[in-house]
C-alpha positions as CSV (number, residue, x, y, z in Angstrom):
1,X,6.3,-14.1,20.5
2,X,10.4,-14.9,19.9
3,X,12.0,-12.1,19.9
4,X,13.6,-12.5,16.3
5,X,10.2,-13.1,14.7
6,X,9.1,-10.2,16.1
7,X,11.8,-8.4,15.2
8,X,11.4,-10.0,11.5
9,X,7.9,-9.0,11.2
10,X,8.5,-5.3,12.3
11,X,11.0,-4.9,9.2
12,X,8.8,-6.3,7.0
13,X,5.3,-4.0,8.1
14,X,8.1,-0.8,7.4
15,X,8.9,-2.6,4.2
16,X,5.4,-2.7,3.8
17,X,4.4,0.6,4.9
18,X,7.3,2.5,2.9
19,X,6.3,0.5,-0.4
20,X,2.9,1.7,0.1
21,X,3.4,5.1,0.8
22,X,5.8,5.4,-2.1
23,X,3.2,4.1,-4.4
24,X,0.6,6.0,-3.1
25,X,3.1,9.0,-4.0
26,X,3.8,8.2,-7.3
27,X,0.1,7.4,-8.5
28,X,-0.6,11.5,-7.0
29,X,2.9,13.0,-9.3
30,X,3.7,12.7,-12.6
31,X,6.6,10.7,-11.9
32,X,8.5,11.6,-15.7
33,X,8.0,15.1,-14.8
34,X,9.6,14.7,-11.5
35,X,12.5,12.7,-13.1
36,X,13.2,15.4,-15.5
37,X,13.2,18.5,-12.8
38,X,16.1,16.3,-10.7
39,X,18.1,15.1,-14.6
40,X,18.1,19.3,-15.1
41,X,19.7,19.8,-11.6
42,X,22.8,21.7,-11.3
43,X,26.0,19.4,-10.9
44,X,28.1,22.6,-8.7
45,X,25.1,23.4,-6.3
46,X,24.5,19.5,-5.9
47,X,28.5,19.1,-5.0
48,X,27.7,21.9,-2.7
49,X,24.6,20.1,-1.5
50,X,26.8,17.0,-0.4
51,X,29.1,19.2,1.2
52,X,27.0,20.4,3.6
53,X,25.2,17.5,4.2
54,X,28.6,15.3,5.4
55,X,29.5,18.5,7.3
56,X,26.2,18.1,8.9
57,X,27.4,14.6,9.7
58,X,30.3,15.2,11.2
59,X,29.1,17.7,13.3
60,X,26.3,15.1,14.3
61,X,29.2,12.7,15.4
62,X,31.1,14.8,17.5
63,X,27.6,16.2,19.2
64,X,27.3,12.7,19.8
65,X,30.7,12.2,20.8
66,X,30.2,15.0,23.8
67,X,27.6,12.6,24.8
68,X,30.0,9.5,25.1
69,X,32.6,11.7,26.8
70,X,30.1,12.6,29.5
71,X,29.7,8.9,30.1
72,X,33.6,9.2,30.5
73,X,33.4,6.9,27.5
74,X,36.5,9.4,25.6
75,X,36.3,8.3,22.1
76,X,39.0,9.9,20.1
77,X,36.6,11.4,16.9
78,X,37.8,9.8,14.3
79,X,36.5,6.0,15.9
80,X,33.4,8.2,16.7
81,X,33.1,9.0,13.1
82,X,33.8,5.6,12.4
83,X,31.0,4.1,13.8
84,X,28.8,6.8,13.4
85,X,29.4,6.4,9.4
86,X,28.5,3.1,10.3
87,X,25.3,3.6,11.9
88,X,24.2,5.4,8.8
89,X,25.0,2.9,6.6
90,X,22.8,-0.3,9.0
91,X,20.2,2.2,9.2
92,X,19.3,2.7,5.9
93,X,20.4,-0.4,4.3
94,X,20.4,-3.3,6.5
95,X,16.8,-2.3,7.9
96,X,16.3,-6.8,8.5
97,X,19.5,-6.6,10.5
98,X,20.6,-4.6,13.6
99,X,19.5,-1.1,13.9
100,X,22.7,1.7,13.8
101,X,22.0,3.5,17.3
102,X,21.4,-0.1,18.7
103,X,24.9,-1.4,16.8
104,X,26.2,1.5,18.6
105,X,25.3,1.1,22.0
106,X,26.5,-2.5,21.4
107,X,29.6,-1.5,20.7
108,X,30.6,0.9,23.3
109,X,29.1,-1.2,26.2
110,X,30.9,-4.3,25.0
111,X,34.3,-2.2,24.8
112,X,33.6,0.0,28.0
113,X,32.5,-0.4,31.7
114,X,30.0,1.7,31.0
115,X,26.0,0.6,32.1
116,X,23.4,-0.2,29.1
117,X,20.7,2.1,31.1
118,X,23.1,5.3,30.4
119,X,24.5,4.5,26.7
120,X,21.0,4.2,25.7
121,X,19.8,7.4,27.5
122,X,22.7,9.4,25.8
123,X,21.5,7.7,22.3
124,X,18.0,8.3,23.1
125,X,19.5,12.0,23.8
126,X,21.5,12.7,20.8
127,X,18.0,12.1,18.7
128,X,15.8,14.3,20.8
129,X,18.8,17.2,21.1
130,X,18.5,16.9,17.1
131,X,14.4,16.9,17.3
132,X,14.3,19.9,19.0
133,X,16.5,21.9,16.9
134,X,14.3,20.9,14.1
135,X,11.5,21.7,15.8
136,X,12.8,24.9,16.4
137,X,13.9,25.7,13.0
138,X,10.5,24.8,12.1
139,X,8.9,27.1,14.3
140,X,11.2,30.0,12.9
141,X,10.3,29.5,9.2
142,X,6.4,28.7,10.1
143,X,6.6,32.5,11.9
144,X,8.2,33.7,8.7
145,X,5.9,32.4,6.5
146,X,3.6,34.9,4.8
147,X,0.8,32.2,4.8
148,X,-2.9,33.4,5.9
149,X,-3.9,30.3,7.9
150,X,-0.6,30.6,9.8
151,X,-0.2,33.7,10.5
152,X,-2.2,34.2,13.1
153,X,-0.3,31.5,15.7
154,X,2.7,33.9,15.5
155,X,3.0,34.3,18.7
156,X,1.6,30.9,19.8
157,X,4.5,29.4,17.5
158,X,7.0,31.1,19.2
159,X,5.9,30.3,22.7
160,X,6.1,26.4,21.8
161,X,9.3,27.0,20.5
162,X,11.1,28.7,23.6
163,X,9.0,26.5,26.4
164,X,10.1,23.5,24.4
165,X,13.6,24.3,25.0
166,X,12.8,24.9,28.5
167,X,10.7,21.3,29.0
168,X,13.7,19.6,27.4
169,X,16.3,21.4,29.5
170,X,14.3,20.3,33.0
171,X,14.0,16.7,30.6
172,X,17.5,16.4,31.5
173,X,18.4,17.7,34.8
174,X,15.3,15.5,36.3
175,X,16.6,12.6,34.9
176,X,19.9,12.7,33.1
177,X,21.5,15.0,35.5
178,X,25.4,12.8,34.2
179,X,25.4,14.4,31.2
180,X,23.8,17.9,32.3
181,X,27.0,20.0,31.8
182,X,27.0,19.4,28.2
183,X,23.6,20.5,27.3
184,X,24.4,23.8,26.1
185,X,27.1,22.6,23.8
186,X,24.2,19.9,22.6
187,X,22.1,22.2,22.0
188,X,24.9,24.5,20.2
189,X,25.9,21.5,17.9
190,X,22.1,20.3,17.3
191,X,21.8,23.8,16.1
192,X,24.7,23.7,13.6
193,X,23.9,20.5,12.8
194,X,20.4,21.2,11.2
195,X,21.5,24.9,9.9
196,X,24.0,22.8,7.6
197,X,20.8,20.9,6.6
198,X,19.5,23.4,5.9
199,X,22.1,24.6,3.6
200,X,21.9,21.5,2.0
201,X,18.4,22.1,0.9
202,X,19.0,25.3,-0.9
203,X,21.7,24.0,-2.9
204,X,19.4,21.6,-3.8
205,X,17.1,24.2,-4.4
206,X,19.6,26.4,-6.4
207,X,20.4,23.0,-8.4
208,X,17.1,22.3,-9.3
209,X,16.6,26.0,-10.5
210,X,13.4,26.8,-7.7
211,X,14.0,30.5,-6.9
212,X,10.5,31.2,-5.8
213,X,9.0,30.0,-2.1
214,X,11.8,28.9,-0.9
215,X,11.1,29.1,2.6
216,X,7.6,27.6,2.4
217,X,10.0,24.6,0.8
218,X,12.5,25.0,4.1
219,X,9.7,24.5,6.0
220,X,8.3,21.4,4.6
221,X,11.8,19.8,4.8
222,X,11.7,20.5,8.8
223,X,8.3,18.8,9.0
224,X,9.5,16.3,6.9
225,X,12.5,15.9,8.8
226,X,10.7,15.6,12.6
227,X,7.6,12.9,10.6
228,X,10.5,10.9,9.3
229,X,12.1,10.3,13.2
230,X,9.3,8.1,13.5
231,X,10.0,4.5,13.4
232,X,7.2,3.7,10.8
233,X,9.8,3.4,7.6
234,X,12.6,2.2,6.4
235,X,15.2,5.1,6.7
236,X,12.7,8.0,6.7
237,X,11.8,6.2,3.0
238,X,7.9,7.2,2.2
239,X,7.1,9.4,5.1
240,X,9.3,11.9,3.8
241,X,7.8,12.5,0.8
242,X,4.0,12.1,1.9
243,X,4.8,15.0,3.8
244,X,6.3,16.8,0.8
245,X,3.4,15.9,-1.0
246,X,0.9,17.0,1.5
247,X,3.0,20.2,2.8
248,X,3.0,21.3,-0.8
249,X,-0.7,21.0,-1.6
250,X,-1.2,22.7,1.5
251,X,0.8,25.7,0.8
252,X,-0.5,26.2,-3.1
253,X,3.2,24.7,-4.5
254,X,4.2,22.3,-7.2
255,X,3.7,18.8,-6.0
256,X,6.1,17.5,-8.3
257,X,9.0,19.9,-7.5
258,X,8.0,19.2,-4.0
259,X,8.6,15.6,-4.6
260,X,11.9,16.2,-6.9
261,X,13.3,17.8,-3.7
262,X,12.6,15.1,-1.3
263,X,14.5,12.6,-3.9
264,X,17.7,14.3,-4.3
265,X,17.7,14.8,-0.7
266,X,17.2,11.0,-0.3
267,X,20.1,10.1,-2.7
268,X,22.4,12.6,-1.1
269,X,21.6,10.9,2.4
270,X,22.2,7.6,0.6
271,X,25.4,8.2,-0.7
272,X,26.6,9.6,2.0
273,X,25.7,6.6,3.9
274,X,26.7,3.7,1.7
275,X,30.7,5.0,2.7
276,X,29.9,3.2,6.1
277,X,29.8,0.1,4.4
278,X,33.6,0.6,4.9
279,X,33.6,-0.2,8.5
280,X,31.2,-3.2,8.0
281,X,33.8,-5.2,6.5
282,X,36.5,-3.7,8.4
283,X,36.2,-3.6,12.0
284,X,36.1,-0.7,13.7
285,X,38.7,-0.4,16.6
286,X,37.5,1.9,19.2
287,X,40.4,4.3,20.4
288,X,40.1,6.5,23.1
289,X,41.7,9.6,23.3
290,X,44.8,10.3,26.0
């Protein structure tokens, strides 16, 4: 099959796939309800809410800027954030076109003697240093949930959470020994990177006046978070909030806050991204730093 019609017919089955699972959504909530909770929020805590997200952003770019640097690849971070804004912005809304990471690696191997095998590892790296914090995070909440069904993996929980860190570790010195010395500062980064998310949630929480489960709510936003990584959707779009949907019926909370959530977290994530549109008319120039 040519390559571009393949790569056509993938965009559209996300399409697809997100339009579906957003219906499917929306025929479970009362959708007016949900509308109201989010027209109620709290403009301060939302402001608050965006702050933390782009902070989460920028820390993201300059955990992914350790990974250039190890590829001696010295991007000075504000091209880094350049084309990281970028990214966002082709990832969520040019879904038909080139992906972000793959613009990316495009980029820096057309501008650098660099090989294609190791800019894709380090982009392929980035993601999963993020994954695991998530997963992490995840496991941290599920231990502190108070939830009779759960409760009893405590221990199991915690296990996974520490070996994981362990089986990614030994990920990396087996195979991507070049970037080895930076793992810890990865990690370290990854770590801030999804507290600020985090953060971002309970403003939104605070904002849309929920002052009751809020970890349970935490949680689902980690599972949400690690489901929407998979390349099934546009941007995350529909997976998301199946998993709100679901993660709230399964811990006895209001589907349509649940949902209300996911939506301002999606139109923070949008906003956020449509400033890379910037750099698709401009071009970015890539500067390295002395």
């Amino acid at each position: 099959m040519d390559k571009r019609l393949r790569k056509k017919l993938v965009t559209i089955a996300k399409i697809a796939i997100s339009a579906i699972l957003i219906y499917f959504i929306f025929t479970k909530v009362d959708f007016k309800e949900v509308v109201q909770t989010v027209r109620k929020s709290n403009p301060f805590y939302l402001m608050a809410a965006i702050l933390f997200f782009i902070g989460s952003k920028v820390l993201a770019s300059v955990r992914l800027n350790l990974y250039f640097h190890g590829l001696q690849v010295k991007l000075t971070q504000k091209s880094n954030l350049q084309l990281y804004l970028l990214g966002m912005f082709y990832n969520l809304f040019l879904p038909g076109g080139i992906g972000g990471d793959a613009y990316k690696g495009y980029l820096i191997k057309k501008e650098f003697e660099v090989s294609t095998k190791k800019v894709v590892s380090v982009l392929v790296l980035d993601r999963l240093s993020g994954l695991l914090l998530l997963f992490i995070y995840a496991c941290i909440l599920g231990i502190l949930l108070d939830t009779p069904w759960l409760n009893p993996y405590d221990t199991p929980i915690g296990i996974l959470a520490l070996l994981a860190v362990i089986v990614f570790w030994f990920l990396n010195k087996r195979f991507f020994h070049f970037v080895l010395p930076i793992f810890w500062r990865s990690f370290g980064f990854s770590a801030l990177v999804q507290l600020c998310q985090l953060i971002c949630v309970v403003f939104i929480l605070f904002a849309l006046k929920i002052d009751t489960n809020n970890i349970s709510y935490l949680f689902i936003f980690l599972i949400s978070s690690i489901v929407s990584v998979l390349p099934l959707t546009i941007g995350g779009i529909g997976s998301r909030e199946v998993t709100f949907f679901y993660g709230a019926t399964l811990l006895a909370l209001d589907e349509n806050t649940s949902i209300g959530i996911s939506m301002v977290f999606f139109l923070i994530t949008a906003l956020v991204s449509l400033l890379g549109v910037i750099y698709h008319f401009k071009k970015i120039k890539l500067k390295t730093a002395l």
